[in-house]
C-alpha positions as CSV (number, residue, x, y, z in Angstrom):
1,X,-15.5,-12.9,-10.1
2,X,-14.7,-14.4,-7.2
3,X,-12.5,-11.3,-6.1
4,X,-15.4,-9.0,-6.1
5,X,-17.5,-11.8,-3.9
6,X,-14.4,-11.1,-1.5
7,X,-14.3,-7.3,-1.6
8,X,-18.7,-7.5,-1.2
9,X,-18.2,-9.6,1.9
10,X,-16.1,-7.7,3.2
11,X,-17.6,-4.2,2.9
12,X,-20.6,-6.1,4.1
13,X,-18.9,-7.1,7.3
14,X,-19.0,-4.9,10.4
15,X,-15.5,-3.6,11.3
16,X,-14.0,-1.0,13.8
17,X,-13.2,2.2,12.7
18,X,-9.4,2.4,10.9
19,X,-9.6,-1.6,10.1
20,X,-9.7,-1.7,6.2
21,X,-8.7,-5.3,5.8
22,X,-8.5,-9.0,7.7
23,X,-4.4,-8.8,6.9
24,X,-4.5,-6.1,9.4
25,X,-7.1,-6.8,11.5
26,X,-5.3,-10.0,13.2
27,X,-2.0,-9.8,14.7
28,X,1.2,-9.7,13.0
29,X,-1.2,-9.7,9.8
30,X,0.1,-6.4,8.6
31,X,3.5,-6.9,9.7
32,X,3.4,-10.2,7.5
33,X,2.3,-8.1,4.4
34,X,4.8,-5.7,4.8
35,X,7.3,-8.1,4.8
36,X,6.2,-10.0,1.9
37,X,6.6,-6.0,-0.1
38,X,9.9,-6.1,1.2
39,X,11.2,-9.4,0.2
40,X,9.6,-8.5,-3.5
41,X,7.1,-11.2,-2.9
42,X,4.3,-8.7,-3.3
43,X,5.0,-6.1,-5.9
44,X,4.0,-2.7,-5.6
45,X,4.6,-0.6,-8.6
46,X,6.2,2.4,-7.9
47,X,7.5,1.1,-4.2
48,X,9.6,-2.0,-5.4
49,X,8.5,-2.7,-9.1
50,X,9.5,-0.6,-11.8
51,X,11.1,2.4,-10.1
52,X,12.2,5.8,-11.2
53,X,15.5,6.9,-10.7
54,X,15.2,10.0,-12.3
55,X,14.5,13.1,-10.4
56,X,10.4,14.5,-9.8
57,X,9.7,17.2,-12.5
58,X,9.3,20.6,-10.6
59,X,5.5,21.4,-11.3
60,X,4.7,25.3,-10.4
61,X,1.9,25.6,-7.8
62,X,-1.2,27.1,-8.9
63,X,-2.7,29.8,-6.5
64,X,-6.7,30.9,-6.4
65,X,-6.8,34.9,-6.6
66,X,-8.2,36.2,-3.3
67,X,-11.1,37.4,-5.2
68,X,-12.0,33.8,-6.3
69,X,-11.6,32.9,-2.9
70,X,-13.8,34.9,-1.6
71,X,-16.8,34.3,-4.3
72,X,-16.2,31.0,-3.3
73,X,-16.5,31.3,0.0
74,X,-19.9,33.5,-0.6
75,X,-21.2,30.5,-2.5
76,X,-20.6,28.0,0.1
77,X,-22.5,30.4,2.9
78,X,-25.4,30.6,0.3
79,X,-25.7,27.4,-0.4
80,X,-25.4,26.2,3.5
81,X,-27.9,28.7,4.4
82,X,-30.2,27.5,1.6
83,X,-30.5,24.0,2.3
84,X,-30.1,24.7,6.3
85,X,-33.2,22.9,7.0
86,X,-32.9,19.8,4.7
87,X,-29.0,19.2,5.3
88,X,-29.2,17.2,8.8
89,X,-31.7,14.8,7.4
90,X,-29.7,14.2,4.3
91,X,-26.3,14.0,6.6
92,X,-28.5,12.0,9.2
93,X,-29.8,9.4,6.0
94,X,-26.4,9.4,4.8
95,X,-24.9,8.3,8.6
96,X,-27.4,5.7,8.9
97,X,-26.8,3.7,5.1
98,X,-22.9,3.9,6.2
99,X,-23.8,2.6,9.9
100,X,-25.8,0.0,8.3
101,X,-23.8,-1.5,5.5
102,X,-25.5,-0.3,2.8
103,X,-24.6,1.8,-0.7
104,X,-23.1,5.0,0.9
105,X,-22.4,6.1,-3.0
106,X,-26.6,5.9,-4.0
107,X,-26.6,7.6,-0.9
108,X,-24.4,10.6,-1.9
109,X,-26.0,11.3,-5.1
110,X,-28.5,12.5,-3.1
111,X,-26.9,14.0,0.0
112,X,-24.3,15.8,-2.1
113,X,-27.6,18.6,-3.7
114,X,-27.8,20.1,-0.3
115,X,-24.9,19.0,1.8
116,X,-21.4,21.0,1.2
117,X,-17.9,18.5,1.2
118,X,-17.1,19.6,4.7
119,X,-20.5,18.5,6.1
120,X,-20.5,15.3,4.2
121,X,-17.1,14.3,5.1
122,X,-17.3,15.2,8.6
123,X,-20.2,12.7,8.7
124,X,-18.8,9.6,7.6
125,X,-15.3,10.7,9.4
126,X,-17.5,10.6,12.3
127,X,-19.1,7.1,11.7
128,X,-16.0,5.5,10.3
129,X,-13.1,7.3,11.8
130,X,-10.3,9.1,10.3
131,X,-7.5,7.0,7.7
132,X,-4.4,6.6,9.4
133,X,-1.8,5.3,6.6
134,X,0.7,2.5,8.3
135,X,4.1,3.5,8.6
136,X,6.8,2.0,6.4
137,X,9.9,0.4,7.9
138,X,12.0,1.1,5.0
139,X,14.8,-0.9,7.2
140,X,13.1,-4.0,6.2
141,X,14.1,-3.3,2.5
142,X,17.7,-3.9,3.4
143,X,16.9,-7.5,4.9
144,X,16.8,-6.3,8.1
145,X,13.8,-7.3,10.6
């Protein structure tokens, strides 16, 4: 329980755009973390816990038809010109819940009936930035610093 009282304060908290957690919000916090994945003192399945050594299966790409494609894109002009007039309040709702802390998802149950995933996502990309993944130092696996 007490985890979750963590994760709520911290959504609740304001932060600048790209700062997920306190580890990496003060200095050297994220270098810290990454060492401690690197030593093996913080497991991470897949990274330094239970890997596989055998090779990725090959998985055959699936391709839309142009045809689909281009009923899709029909669809999506439809439906943008349909809601055109009740799509910037819902996106301009939905901006100020995220600005303000409060349940984005309650908000996008809503949003998401006349909004498309291009106009939603550029929304919240523009209130809370773009993710920016950290880079890996893979050198630090072989005890170097």
């Amino acid at each position: 329980m007490d985890v979750f009282r963590e994760m709520d304060t911290l959504r609740r908290r304001p932060r600048r755009a790209g700062a997920a957690l306190p580890a990496q919000q003060d200095p050297g916090g994220g270098h810290n973390y990454e060492k401690q994945i690197y030593a093996g003192q913080r497991p991470i399945i897949g990274l330094n816990k239970y890997i596989n050594d055998e090779p990725m299966p090959s998985v055959p790409l699936a391709r839309t038809s142009p045809t689909k494609q281009r009923l899709q894109v029909a669809r999506l002009r439809a439906f943008k010109q349909k809601n055109a007039k009740k799509a910037p309040a819902a996106l301009q709702k939905l901006e100020n819940v995220a600005r303000s802390g409060g349940n984005v998802f309650a908000e996008l149950v809503h949003t998401v009936e006349v909004c498309s995933l291009g106009q939603i996502t550029a929304c919240l990309t523009g209130v809370v930035g773009k993710f920016r993944p950290m880079v890996w130092n893979f050198s630090m696996s072989s005890g170097q610093q």
